[in-house]
C-alpha positions as CSV (number, residue, x, y, z in Angstrom):
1,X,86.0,147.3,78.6
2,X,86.6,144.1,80.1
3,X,89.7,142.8,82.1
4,X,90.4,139.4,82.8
5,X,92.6,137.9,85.3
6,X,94.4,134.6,84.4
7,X,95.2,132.4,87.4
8,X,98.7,130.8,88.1
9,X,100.5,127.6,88.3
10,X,101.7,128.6,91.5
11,X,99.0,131.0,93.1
12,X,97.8,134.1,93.5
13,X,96.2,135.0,97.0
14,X,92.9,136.3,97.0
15,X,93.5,139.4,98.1
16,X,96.4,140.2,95.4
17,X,93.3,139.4,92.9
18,X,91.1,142.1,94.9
19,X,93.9,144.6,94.7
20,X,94.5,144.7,90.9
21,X,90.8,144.2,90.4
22,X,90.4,147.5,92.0
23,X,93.3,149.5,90.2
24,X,91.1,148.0,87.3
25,X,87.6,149.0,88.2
26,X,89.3,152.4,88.8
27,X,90.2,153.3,85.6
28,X,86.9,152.1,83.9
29,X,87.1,148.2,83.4
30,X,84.8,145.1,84.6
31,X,87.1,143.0,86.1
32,X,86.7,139.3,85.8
33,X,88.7,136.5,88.1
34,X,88.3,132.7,87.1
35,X,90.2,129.9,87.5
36,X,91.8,127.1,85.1
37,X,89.3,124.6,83.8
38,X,89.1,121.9,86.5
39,X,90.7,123.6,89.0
40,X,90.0,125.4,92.0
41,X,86.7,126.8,92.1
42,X,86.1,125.9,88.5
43,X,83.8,122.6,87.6
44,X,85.2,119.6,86.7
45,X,88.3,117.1,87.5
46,X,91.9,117.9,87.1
47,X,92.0,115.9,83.8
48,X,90.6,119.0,82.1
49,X,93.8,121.6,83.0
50,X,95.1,122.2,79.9
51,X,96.3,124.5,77.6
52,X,93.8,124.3,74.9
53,X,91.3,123.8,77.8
54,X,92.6,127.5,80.0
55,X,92.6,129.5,76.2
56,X,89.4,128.0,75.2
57,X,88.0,129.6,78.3
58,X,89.5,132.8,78.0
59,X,87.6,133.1,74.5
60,X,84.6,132.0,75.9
61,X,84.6,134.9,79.0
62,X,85.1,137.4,76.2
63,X,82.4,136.2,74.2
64,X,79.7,135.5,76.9
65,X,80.3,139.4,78.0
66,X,79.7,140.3,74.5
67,X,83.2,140.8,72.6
68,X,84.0,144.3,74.4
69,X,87.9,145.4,73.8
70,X,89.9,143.3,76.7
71,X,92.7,143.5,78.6
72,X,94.2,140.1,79.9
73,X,96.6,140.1,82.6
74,X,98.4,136.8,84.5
75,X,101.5,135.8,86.7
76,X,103.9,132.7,85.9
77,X,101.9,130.1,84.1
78,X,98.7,132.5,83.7
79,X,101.0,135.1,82.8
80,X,101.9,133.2,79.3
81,X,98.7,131.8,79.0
82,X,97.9,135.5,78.9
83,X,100.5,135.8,76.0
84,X,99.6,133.2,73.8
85,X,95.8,134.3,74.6
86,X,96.1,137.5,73.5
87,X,98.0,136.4,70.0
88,X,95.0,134.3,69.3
89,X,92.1,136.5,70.3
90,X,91.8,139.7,68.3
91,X,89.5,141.0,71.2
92,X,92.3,141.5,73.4
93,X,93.9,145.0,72.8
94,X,96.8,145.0,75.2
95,X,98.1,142.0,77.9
96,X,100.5,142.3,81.3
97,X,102.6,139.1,81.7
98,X,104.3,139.3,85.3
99,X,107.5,136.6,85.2
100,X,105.9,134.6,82.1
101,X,106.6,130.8,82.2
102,X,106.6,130.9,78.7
103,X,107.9,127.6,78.1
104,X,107.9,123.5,80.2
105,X,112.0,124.8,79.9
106,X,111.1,128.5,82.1
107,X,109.9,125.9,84.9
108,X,112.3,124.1,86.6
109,X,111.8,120.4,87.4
110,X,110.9,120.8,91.1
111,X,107.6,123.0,89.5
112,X,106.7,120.7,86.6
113,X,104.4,118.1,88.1
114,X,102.8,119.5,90.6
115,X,100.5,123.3,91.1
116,X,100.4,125.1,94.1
117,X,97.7,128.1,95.4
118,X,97.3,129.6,98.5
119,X,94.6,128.8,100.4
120,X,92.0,131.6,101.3
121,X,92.3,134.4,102.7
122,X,95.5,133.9,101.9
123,X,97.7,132.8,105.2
124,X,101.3,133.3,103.6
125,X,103.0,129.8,103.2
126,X,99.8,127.6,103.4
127,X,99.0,126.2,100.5
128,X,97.0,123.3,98.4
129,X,98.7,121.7,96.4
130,X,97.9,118.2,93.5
131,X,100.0,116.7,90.5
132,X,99.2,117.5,87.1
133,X,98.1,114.5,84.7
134,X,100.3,113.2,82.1
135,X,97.8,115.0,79.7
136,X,98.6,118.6,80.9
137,X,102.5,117.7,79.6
138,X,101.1,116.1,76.3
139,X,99.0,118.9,75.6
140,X,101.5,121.8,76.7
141,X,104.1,119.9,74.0
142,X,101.8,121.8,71.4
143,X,102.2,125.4,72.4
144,X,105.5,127.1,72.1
145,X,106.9,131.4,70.8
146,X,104.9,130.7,67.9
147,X,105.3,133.7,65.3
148,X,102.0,135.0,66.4
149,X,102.7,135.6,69.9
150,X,106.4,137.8,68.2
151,X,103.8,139.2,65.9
152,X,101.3,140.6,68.7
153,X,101.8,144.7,67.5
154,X,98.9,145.7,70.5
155,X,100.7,147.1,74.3
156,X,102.3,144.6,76.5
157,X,103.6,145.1,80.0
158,X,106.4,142.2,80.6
159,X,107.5,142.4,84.2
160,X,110.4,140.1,85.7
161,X,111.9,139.7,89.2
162,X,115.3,140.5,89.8
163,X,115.7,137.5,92.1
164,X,113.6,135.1,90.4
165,X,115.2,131.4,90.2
166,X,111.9,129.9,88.8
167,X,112.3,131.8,86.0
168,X,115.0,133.7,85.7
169,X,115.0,137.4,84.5
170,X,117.4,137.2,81.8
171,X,115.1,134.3,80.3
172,X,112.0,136.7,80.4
173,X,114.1,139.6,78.7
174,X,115.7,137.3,76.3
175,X,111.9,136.7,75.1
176,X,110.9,140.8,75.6
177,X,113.4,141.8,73.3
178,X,111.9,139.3,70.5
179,X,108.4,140.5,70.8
180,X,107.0,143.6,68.4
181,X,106.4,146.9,69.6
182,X,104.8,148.5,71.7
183,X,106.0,146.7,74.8
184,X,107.4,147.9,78.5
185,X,109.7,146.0,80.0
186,X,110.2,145.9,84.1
187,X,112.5,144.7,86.6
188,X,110.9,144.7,90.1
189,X,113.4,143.8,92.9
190,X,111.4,140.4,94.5
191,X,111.9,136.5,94.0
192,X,109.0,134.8,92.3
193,X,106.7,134.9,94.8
194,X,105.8,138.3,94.5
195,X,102.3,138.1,96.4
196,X,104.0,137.4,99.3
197,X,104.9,141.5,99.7
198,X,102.5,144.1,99.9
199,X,104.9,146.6,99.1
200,X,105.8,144.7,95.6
201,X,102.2,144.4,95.5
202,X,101.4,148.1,94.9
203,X,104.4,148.3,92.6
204,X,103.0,146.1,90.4
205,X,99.6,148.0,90.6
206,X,100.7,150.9,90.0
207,X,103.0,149.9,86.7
208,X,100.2,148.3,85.9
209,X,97.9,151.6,86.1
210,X,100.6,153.8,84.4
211,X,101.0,151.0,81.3
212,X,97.0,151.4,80.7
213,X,97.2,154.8,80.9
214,X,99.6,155.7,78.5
215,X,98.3,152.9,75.9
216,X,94.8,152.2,76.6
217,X,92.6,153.5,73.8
């Protein structure tokens, strides 16, 4: 079984990705981190974060590790990159979006130009930051709730926080209740920067753990 980790538009620390990769390995998966095509740690210029770019990747990791059953998981922007990911790859048999920016209109204007991440080990506050190209916008105009993502009929954990004002809650369950069963909706009392709490941290885990659990296969 293979689990794959979707980075965010506005960070996850490096120890948050250690954490869930363990409550992973722990209940049988290889867990796989990566970043966004031309970002971070991955090759190539900022020109090539896109959409089309971050999906096409996501197929490729489940192909190079030879097409096992997949679970994708991701937070804010990786979060509905893991969405539309799994309505397009029939590889992946369940998905956990934690506060989905499932649309440019979940993101408020002080988030849409530029992409933050916290720079390792993770120090709180400090964090890297660079604009995104006129292309990322152009190409992001061509994904949207297409009926394939409503369609997805495979588990899906949507998690939202209570005092979120990037994206607010009643955005994310506006979306939940238009998605097909199964699905687990939940309400964890944080803003949207989740990572910043350890406590919130192993609450997320462990709904995380109890989701596979009851629907892994």
């Amino acid at each position: 079984m293979l689990a794959t980790l979707s980075q965010t538009m506005v960070g996850i620390k490096s120890f948050l990705i250690g954490l869930i990769s363990f409550v992973l390995l722990g209940i049988g998966f290889l867990a796989l981190s990566f970043d966004p095509p031309g970002t971070w740690e991955s090759p190539g210029d900022i020109s090539l974060y896109t959409t089309t770019n971050y999906l096409k990747a996501i197929d490729e990791l489940i192909k190079h590790f030879g097409n096992k059953p997949t679970f994708i998981m991701g937070h804010s922007r990786g979060a509905s990159i893991s969405m539309m990911g799994a309505s397009r790859n029939s590889k992946i048999m369940a998905y956990a979006a934690v506060m989905p920016a499932i649309s440019r209109e979940s993101i408020t204007s002080k988030f849409a130009n530029v992409s933050f991440r916290d720079l390792p080990p993770g120090g709180g506050e400090k964090v890297k930051k660079f604009e995104l190209p006129e292309s990322f916008h152009e190409d992001e105009m061509n994904y949207r709730l297409t009926d394939d993502l409503l369609k997805y009929n495979k588990p899906k954990l949507i998690i939202a926080g209570a005092h979120d004002q990037i994206i607010p809650p009643n955005k994310i369950r506006k979306m939940f209740d238009s998605l097909s069963d199964p699905k687990q909706f939940t309400l964890i009392h944080w803003d949207h920067n989740y990572r910043h709490s350890s406590e919130k941290i192993e609450e997320v885990n462990q709904l995380l753990k109890n989701f596979l659990q009851k629907y892994w296969k």
